[in-house]
N, C-alpha and C positions, 0 to 999 in steps of 0.2 A: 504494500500500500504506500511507505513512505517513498518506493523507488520511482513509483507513479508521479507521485505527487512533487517531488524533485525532474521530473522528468517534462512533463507539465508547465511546471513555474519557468524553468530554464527553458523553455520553445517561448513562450509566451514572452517572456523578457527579449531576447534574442531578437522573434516577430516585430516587437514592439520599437524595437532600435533600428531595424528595415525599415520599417515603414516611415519611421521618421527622414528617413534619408529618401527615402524613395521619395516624398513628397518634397524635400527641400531641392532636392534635383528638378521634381517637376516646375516650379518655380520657376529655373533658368539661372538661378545665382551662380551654377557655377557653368555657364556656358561659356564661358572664358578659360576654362582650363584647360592649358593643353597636352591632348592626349593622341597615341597614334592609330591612324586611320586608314581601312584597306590593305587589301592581302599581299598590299607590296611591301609591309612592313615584316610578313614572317616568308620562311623560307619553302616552308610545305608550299608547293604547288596546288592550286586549289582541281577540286574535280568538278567536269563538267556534268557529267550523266549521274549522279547522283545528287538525292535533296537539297537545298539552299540549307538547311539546320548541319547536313554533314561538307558540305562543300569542302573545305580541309579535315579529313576524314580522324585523320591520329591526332590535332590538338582538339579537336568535337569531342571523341569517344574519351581521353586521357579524362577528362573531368568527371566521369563516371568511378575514379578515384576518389575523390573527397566525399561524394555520397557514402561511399560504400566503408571507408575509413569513421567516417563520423559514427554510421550505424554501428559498425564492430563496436565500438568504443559505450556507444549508447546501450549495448547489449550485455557488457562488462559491470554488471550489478554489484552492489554493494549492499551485504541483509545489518549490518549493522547499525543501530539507530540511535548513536552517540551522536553528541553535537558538532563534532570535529569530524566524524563520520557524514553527517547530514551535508557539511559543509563542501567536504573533497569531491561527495556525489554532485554537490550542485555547479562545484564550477567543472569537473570535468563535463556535464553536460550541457553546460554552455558551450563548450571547445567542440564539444561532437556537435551542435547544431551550427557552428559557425562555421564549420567546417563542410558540413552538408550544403547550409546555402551558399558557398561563395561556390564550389563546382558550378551549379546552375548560371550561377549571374557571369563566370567565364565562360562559359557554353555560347548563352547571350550575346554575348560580347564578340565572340568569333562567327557566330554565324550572322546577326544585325550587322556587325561593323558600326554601331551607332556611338555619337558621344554620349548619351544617354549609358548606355551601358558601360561603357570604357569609363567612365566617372565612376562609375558603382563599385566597377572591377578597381581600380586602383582605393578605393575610398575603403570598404570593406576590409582590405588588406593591412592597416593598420591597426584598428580595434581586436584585429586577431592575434598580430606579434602584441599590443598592451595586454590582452588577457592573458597570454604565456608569462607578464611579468606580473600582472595583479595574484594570479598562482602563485609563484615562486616567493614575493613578499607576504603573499598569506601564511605558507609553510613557514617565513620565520617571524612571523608577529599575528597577533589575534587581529586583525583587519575588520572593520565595521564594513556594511553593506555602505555608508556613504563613501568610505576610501571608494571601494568597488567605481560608485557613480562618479564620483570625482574624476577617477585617473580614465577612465572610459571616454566620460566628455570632452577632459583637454587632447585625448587622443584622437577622438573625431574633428575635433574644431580645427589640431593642428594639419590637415588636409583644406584647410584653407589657405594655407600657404603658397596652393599652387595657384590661385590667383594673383600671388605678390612674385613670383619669378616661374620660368617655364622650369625651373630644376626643383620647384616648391618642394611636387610629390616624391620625389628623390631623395631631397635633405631629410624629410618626413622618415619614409621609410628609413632610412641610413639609421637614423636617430633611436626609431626603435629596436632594430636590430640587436644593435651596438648596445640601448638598455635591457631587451631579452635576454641575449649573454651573457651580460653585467650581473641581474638578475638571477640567471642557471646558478652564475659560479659560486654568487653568496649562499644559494641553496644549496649547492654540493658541499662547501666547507664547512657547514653546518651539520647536516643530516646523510651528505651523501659515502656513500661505498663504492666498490669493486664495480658493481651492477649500474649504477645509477650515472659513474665516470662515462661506461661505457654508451649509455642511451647519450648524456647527454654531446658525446664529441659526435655521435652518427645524426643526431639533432647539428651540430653546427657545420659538420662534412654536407650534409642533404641542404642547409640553410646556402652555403658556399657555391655545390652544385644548382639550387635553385637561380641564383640570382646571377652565376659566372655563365651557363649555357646559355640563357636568354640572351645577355648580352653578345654574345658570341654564335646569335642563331644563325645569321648569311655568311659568316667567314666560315663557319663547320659545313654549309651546306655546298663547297666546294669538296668534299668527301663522299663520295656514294653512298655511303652506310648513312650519312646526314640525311639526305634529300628528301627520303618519306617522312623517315624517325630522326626529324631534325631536333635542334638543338633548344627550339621553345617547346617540343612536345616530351624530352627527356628534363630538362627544368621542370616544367610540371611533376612530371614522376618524381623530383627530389621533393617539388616542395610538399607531396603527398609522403613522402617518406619523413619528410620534416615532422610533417601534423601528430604521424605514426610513434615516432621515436620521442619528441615532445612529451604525448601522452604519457609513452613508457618511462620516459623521465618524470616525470610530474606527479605521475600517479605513483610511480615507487616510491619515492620523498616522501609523500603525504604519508602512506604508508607510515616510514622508518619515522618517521615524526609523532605519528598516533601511538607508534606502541613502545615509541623510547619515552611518551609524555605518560604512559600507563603505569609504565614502572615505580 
């Protein structure tokens, strides 16, 4: 009953912070942002004879990773109904539905080609690396649900930035990145082990391959093995492997945290 009811509050919470975006996008405020546009920006060649949704058939399909990652993670139950218990299940289930919707809204993104979407996709992507740190500060300090709202909204707001320079959303993500990390490492020298060293270097190895491939998606696509299974659709895979090993780091801590606080 309680897994429901954590299960629930965190969709709803989650929904609730879409939608708000969803409508401040419809607004137009940030129709100045700039983002990039059309399939000459990735290396996959696009397909003719199949649907306008798969036209780029492996970075379409590679998104059916975060769904599928999210729900493993959502399915990973916890029967304990301690309050530091109640608490690891709600934000891990934040991270599994954040992770489920942002698949979707890159889907969007690749097959629209719209700024509409390309806003969403890069916006979303922030509140996701802050939720990895609001985690890792939870495991080392008793954290009120207003930190939670606090650190969340200056993490949305600051994707305002890409209004004030075309590298806005750049310095953003950098930023958070760099405090994810920052975040792991004070949670590993606290609480972490053997296990938890190793989730979280393949969290920052998958973090490295996420953001190095992309970057480097037309200069790999001079490689044959690139061309189909280019360099924005193997990024993908890392940063799905990110989400994955994240978790496994995240959730091992909370762990080692709950039952070194039992003793």
């Amino acid at each position: 009953m309680a897994s429901t009811l954590y299960k629930d509050k965190a969709f709803w919470h989650v929904a609730a912070a879409c939608t708000v975006c969803l409508l401040i996008v419809n607004t137009g405020m940030l129709d100045n942002v700039s983002t990039e546009l059309g399939y000459s920006h990735y290396a996959e060649k696009p397909v003719s004879w199949v649907p306008s949704f798969l036209a780029m058939p492996c970075n379409s399909l590679v998104n059916l990773g975060y769904i599928l990652v999210g729900g493993y993670w959502r399915c990973q139950d916890n029967k304990a109904l301690g309050k530091e218990e109640q608490t690891r299940q709600y934000m891990k289930m934040i991270f599994s539905w954040m992770a489920s919707i942002y698949g979707p809204v890159q889907w969007a993104r690749i097959w629209t080609q719209s700024h509409y979407f390309a806003v969403l996709d890069q916006w979303f992507t922030l509140p996701i690396f802050s939720w990895a740190c609001i985690w890792c500060n939870a495991i080392l300090e008793n954290w009120s649900t207003w930190h939670f709202l606090a650190i969340e909204l200056l993490s949305c707001a600051s994707y305002f930035l890409s209004l004030l320079h075309p590298l806005g959303f750049e310095v953003a993500l950098a930023v958070h990145i760099i405090w994810a990390f920052v975040s792991g490492l004070r949670a590993q020298s606290k609480y972490g082990d053997a296990s938890s060293i190793k989730y979280l270097t393949l969290t920052f190895t998958s973090c490295l391959g996420f953001v190095g491939l992309k970057l480097l998606d037309h200069w790999l696509a001079q490689y044959f093995i690139f061309q189909r299974f280019t360099g924005h659709f193997w990024s993908k895979v890392c940063d799905i492997l990110q989400f994955h090993y994240g978790f496994c780091f995240l959730n091992h801590l909370s762990q080692k945290q709950h039952f070194r606080r039992k003793k």
